[in-house]
MIZAKE-383585 format. One record per residue (C-alpha): residue number from 1; x negated, y, z. Coordinates in steps of 0.02 Angstrom, whole numbers, plus 32768, in hexadecimal, padded with zeros to 4 digits. Each point is the difference from the previous one (the first is absolute). Layout:
// residues N
num, X, Y, Z
NUM, X, Y, Z
...
//
This chain:
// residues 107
num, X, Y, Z
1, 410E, 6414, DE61
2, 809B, 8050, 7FB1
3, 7F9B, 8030, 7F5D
4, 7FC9, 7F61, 8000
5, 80B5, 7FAD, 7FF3
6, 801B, 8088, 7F85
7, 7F99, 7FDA, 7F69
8, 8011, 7F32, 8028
9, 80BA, 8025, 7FE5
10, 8010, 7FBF, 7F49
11, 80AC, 8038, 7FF2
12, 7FAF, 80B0, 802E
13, 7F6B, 8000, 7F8E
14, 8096, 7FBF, 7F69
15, 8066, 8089, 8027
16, 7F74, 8096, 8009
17, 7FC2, 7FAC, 7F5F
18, 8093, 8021, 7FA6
19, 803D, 80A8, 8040
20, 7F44, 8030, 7FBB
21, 8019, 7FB5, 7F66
22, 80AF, 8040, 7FDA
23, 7FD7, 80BD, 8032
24, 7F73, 7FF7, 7F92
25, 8061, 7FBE, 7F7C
26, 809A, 8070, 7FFF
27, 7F93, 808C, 8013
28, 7F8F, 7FD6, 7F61
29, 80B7, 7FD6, 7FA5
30, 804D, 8091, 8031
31, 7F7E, 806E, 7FB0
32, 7FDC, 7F9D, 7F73
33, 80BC, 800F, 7FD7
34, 8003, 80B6, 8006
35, 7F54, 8005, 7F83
36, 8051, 7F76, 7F94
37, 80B3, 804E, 7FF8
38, 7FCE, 80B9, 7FD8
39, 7F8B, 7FA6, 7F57
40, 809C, 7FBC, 7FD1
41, 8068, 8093, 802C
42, 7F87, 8059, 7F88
43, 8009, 7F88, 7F6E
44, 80CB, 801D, 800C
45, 7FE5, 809D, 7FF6
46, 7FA2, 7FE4, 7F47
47, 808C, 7F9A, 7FD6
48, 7FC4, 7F5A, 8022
49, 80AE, 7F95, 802A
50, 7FE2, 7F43, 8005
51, 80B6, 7FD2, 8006
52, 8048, 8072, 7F6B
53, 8074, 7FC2, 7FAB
54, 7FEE, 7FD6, 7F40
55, 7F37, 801B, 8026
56, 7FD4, 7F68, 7F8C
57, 7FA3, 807F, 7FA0
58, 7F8D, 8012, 80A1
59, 7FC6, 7F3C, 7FE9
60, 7FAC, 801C, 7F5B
61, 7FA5, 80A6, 8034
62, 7F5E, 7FE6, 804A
63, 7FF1, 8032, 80AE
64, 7F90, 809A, 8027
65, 7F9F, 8020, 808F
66, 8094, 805E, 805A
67, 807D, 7F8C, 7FE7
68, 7F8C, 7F65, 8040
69, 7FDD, 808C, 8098
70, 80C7, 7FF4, 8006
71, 800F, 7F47, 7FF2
72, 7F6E, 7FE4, 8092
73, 803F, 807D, 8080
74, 80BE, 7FA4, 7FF8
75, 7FA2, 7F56, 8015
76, 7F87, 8047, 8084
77, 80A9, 803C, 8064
78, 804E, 7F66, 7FE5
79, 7F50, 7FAE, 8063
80, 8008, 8087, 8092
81, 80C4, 7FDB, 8025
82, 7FB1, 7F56, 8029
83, 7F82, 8038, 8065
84, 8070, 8088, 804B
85, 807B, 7F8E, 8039
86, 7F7A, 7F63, 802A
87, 7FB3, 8082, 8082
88, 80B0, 8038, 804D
89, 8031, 7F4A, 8011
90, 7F62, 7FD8, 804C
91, 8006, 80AC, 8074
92, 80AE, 7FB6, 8040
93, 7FB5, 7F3F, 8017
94, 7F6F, 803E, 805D
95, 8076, 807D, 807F
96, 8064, 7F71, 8016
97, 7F79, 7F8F, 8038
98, 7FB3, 807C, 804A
99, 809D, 801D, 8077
100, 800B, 7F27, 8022
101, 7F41, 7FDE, 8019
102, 8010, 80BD, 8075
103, 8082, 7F9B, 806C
104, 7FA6, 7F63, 8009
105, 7F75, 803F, 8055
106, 806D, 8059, 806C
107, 8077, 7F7F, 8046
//
């Protein structure tokens, strides 16, 4: 009977929803930033700067392979912040919903 009140608990279900959901997304953010930040660490490395001063030069140039390589890894960190910090806020919903459905079914 107490499973039973368990997985009928909505609140419950919400809660262990999101706590899945959130793990699984700061986990795939966190190592998507690392693979994403280390491209981009590389392409400073070549000299690849996107906020150089007096770079207007840079406009006109056509953009090689490396530099679009560049250009996509800052973008694709940009995108895995997001996710990053979607799955911690959703880690922190679902623990605290977790905690209110966990005392409705107890009092």
């Amino acid at each position: 009977m107490q499973s039973r009140r368990l997985y009928q608990s909505r609140l419950l279900v919400l809660s262990i929803t999101l706590l899945v959901l959130g793990i699984g997304n700061t986990i795939i953010g966190m190592q998507k930033l690392r693979q994403y930040r280390t491209i981009v660490a590389e392409g400073r490395a070549r000299g690849y700067f996107p906020d150089a001063a007096g770079s207007k030069d840079r406009i006109l140039r056509p953009l090689d392979d490396e530099g679009e390589r560049y250009n996509i890894g800052r973008a694709k960190i940009d995108l895995y912040h997001v996710v990053l910090s979607g799955g911690l806020i959703m880690m922190a919903v679902g623990v605290i919903l977790c905690i209110i459905a966990w005392l409705r079914l107890r009092l």
